[in-house]
C-alpha positions in Angstrom: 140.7 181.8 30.1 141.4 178.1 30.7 143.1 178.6 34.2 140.5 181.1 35.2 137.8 177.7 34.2 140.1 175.6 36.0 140.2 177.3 39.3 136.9 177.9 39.2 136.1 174.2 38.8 138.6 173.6 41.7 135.7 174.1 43.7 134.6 170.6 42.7 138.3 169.8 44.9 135.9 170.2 46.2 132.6 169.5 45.6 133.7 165.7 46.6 135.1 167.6 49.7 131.5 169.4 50.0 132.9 173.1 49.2 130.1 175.4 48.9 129.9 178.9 48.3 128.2 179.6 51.1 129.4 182.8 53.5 132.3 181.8 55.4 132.0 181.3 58.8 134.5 183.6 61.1 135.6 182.3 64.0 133.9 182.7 67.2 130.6 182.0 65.2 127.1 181.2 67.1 125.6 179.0 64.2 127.6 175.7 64.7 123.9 173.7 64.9 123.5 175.5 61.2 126.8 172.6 60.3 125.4 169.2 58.8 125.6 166.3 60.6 129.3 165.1 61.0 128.7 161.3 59.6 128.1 163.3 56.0 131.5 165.0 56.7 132.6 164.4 52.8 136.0 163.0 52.6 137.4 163.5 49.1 140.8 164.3 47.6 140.7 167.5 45.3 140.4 167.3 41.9 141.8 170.6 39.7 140.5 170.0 36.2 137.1 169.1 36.7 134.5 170.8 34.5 132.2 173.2 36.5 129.2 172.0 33.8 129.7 168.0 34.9 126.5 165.9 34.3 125.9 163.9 37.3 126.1 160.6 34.7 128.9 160.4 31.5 127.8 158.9 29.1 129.4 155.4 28.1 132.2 155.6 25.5 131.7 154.0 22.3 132.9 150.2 21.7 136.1 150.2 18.8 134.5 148.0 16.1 137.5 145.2 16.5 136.5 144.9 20.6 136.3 141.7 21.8 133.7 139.1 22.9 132.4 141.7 25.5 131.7 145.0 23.5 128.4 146.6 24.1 128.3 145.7 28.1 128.1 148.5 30.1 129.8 149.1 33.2 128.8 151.8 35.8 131.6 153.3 38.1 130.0 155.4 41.1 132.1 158.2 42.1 132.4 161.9 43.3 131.6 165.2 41.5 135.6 165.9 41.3 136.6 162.5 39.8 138.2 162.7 36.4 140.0 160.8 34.1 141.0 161.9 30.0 138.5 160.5 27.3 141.3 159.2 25.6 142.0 156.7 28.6 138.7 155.4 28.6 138.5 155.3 25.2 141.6 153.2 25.1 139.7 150.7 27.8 137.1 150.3 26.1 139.2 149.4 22.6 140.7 146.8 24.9 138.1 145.4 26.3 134.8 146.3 24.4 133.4 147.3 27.7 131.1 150.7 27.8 132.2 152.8 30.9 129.6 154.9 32.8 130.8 157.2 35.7 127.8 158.3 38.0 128.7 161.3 39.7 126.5 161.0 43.1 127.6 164.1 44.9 130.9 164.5 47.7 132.7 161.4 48.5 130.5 161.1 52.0 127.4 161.3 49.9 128.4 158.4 47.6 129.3 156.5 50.6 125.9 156.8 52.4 124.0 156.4 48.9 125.8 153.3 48.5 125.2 151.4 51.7 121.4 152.7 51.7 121.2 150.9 48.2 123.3 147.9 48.6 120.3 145.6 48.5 119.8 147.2 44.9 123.1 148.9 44.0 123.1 151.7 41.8 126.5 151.1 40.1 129.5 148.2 39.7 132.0 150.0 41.6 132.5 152.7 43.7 136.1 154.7 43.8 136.4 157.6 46.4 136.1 156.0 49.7 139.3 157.7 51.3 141.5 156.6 54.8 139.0 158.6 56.7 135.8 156.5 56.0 137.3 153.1 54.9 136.6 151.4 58.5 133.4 152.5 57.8 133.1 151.4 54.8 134.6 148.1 55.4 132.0 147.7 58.1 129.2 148.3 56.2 129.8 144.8 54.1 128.9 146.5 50.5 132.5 145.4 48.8 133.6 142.2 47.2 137.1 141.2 47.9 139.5 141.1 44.7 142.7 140.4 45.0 144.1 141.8 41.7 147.4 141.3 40.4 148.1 144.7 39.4 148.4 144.9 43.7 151.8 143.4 43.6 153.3 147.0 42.1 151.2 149.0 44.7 153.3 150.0 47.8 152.5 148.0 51.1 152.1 151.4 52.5 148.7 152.1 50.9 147.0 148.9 51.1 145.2 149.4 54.1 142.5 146.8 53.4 144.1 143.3 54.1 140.9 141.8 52.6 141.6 143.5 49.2 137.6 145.0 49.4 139.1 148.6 48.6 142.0 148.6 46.5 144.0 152.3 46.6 144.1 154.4 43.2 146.0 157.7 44.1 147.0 159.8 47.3 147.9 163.4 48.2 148.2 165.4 51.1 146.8 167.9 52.7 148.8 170.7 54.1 149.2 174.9 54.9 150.0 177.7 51.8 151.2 180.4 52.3 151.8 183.4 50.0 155.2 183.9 49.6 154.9 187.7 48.2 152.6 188.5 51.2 155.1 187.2 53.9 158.2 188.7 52.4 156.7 192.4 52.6 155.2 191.6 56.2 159.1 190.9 57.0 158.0 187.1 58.4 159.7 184.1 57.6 157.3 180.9 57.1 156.1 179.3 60.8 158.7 176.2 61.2 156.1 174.2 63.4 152.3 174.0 63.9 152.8 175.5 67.5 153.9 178.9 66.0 150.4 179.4 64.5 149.2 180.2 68.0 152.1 183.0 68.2 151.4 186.6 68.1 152.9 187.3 64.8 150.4 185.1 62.8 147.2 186.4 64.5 144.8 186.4 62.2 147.1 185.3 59.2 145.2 181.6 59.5 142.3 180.3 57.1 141.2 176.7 58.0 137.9 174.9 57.0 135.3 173.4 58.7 136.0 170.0 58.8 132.5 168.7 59.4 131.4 170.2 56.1 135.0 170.2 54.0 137.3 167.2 53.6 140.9 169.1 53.8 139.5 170.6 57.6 138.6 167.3 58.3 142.3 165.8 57.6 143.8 168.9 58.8 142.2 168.5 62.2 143.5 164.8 62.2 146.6 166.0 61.6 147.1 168.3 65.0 144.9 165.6 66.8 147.6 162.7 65.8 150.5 165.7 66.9 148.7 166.8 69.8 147.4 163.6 70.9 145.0 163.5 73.5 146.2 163.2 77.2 148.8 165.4 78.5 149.2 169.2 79.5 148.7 170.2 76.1 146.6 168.4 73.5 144.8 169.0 70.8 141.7 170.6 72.0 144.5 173.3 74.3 146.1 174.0 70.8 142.4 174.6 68.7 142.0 177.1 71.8 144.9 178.7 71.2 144.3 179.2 67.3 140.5 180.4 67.9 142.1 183.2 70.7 144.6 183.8 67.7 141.9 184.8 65.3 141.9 181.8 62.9 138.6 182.0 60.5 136.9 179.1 59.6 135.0 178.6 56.2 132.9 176.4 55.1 134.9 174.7 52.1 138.4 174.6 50.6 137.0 177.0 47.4 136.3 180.0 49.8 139.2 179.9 51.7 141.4 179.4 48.9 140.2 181.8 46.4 138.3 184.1 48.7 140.4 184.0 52.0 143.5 183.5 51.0 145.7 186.2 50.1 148.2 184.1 47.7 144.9 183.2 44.9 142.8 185.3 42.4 140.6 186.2 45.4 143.4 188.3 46.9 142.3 187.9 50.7 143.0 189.1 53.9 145.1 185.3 54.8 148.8 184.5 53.9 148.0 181.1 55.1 145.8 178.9 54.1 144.5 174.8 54.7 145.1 172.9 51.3 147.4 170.6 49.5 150.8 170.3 48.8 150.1 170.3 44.9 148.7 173.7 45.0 152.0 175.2 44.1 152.0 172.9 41.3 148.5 173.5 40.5 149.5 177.5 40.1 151.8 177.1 37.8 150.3 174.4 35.7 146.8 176.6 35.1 148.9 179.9 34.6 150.1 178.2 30.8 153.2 179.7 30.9 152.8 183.0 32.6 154.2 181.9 35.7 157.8 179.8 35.9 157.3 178.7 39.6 154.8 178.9 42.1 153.4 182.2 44.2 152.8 179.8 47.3 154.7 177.4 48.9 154.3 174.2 51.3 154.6 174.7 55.0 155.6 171.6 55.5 156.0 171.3 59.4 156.2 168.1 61.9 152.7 166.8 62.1 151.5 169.0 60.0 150.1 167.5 57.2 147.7 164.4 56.4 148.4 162.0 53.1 144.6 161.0 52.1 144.9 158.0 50.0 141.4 157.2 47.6 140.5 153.8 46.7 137.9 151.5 44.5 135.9 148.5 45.6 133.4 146.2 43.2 130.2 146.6 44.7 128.2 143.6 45.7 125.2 143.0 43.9 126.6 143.9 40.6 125.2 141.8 37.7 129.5 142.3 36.0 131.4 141.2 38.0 134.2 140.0 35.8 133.9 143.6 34.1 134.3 145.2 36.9 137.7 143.5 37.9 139.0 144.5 34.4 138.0 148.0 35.4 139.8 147.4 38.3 142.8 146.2 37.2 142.7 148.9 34.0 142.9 151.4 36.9 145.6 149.9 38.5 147.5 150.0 34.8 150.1 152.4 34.0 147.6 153.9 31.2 145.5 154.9 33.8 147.7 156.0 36.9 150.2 158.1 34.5 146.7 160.1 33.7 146.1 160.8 37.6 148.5 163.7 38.1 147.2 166.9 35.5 143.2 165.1 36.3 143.2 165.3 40.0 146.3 166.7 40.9 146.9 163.9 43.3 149.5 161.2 43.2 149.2 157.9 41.4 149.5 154.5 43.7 151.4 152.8 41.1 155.1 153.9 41.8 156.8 153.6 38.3 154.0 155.6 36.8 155.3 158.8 35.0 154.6 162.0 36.8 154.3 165.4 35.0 157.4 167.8 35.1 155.3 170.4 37.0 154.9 167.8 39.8 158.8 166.8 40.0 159.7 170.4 40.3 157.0 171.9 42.2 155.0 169.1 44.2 156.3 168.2 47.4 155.6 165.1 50.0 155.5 166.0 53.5 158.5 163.9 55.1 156.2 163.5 58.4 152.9 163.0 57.8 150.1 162.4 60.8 149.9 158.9 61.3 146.0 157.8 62.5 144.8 154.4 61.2 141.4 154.2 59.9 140.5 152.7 62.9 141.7 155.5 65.1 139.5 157.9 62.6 137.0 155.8 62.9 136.6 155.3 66.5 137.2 159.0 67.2 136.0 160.9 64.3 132.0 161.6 66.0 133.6 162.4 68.9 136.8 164.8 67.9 133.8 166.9 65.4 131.7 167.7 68.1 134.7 168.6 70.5 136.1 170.6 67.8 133.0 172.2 67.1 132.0 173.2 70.7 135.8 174.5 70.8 136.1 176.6 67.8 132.4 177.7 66.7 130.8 178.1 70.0 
């Protein structure tokens, strides 16, 4: 069944988020060393619809036989396993253009990172799209991006232009936040948690299913999120509230896919967990996938001060690239309405763009957290290391 495919292939939400079906990890655990290291923490947005049978390189579309001066060049866009983007659109840029698009699927958005800066002398593709918020100081840093200052940037909110250099221009955002399962809370008598600090209460013992946010990318932005709540000094901060939610029996897994569909009791794996780490399009996502069985969601948003973490994705033309000019086409095709109005039902994030259109399942069922954490990327990127191996000595020792 489609929605059975598409959940399944959710897992690529987070293979770019480094979700693995590895046993989940229950909290206390004794096997933290067993963790990768935390600077290949992946740090991509989910994509729903990707195919589970995904080559690691598409082939490049075929020119229209009217393209222009430039049919037959090829251009090669580096990305993670869950990017995705209708044939039709790139069809329709290559008919415009006569340039051949290539996506290179390299592996979770940390992995394309790395791969990236260890090749820069000899770049493996022309762009590169799923840098994210959480790596793009590091990123910048690393020198591997030409500036362009397109002039599809003039419709793209101030908001998400974090790069004053225009080296990463942003393509789409979404946030991560809690599920929970509506039926499951209802018969347990318990109204959703109003506030982060009511997870550590003795009515949602055990009720909690993060992930491991130096292997997962919603864990990672979901510890962000209580570490820019929190904060650091004081009689409580964040490393007093992770206490608090080990003693209170949350369980830690190793990626979004097995907490979601294995953990969590609001999925098709029917788990033990009402609530859940994931993204505030879930609900949406349920409904889509169901084709009509289901008129509104089985989960809903718990959409608490500080409790949620808006990860916005972005593209940058590699230096090195032989294409150049291509490559800002691409770049600007991306920024298009064509392309951002196909964002929503591929990766079940928002588009940048603002007037693009947005499905009807995303109006009535998506919904943006009002108070979002609010860490700059050089905040993230000063702390990151650091906050991963506290959080780790905390929670899995």
């Amino acid at each position: 069944m489609k929605r059975l495919i598409a959940l399944l292939t959710l897992t690529l939400l987070l293979t770019a988020c480094g979700q693995s079906a590895a046993t989940p990890t229950p909290v206390p655990s004794a096997t933290a060393a067993a963790y990768p290291a935390a600077s290949d923490a992946p740090t991509s947005i989910p994509a729903y619809p990707v195919a589970t049978d995904a080559p690691t390189s598409v082939p490049a579309y075929p020119v229209a036989t009217d393209a222009p001066a430039s049919a037959g060049q090829t251009l090669v866009i580096m990305t993670h396993d869950s990017f995705s983007v209708s044939e039709e659109v790139l069809a329709a840029f290559t008919a415009q253009t006569g340039i051949l698009v290539q996506v290179l699927k390299a592996g979770d958005a940390g992995t394309v990172l790395n791969q990236a800066i260890l090749s820069k002398n000899a770049p493996l593709a022309d762009l590169l799209f799923g840098v994210d918020n959480t790596f793009l100081s590091r990123a910048l840093e690393a020198d591997i991006f030409l500036s362009y200052d397109s002039p599809a940037l003039a419709a793209i909110p101030a908001e998400l232009r974090l790069d004053a250099s225009n080296r990463l221009l942003p393509v789409d955002y979404g946030y991560v936040t809690i599920n929970y399962d509506t039926a499951t809370l209802e018969s347990a008598g318990l109204t959703p948690p109003t506030s982060l600090e009511d997870l550590t209460k003795p009515e949602w013992r055990g009720k909690l299913v993060v992930e491991d946010p130096s292997t997962s990318s919603p864990g990672l932005a979901f510890l962000l999120a209580t570490i820019s709540h929190f904060g650091e000094e004081g009689d409580y901060t964040w490393k007093e509230y992770w206490r608090d939610l080990r003693a209170n029996e949350v369980f830690v897994s190793s990626g979004w896919s097995d907490a979601y569909y294995t953990q969590f009791s609001g999925s098709s794996g029917a788990g033990a967990y009402p609530l859940v780490v994931s993204y505030a399009t879930s609900p949406a996502a349920e409904v889509y996938f169901s084709e009509g069985a289901l008129s509104a969601p089985p989960t809903g948003n718990l959409l608490v001060p500080g409790g949620s973490f808006r990860q916005i994705e972005f593209v940058g033309i590699l230096k090195g690239t032989q294409h150049e000019d291509l490559a800002r086409q691409f770049v600007d095709f991306m920024l298009s309405e064509t392309f951002q109005a196909d964002i929503p039902l591929q990766m079940f994030v928002y588009p940048a763009l603002p007037s693009a259109p947005q499905p009807e399942v995303f109006t009535q069922f998506a919904e943006v957290p009002s108070q979002p954490a609010g860490l700059t990327p050089e905040q993230i990127e000063a702390g990151r290391e650091i906050w991963l191996s506290e959080w780790m000595e905390i929670v899995l020792r």
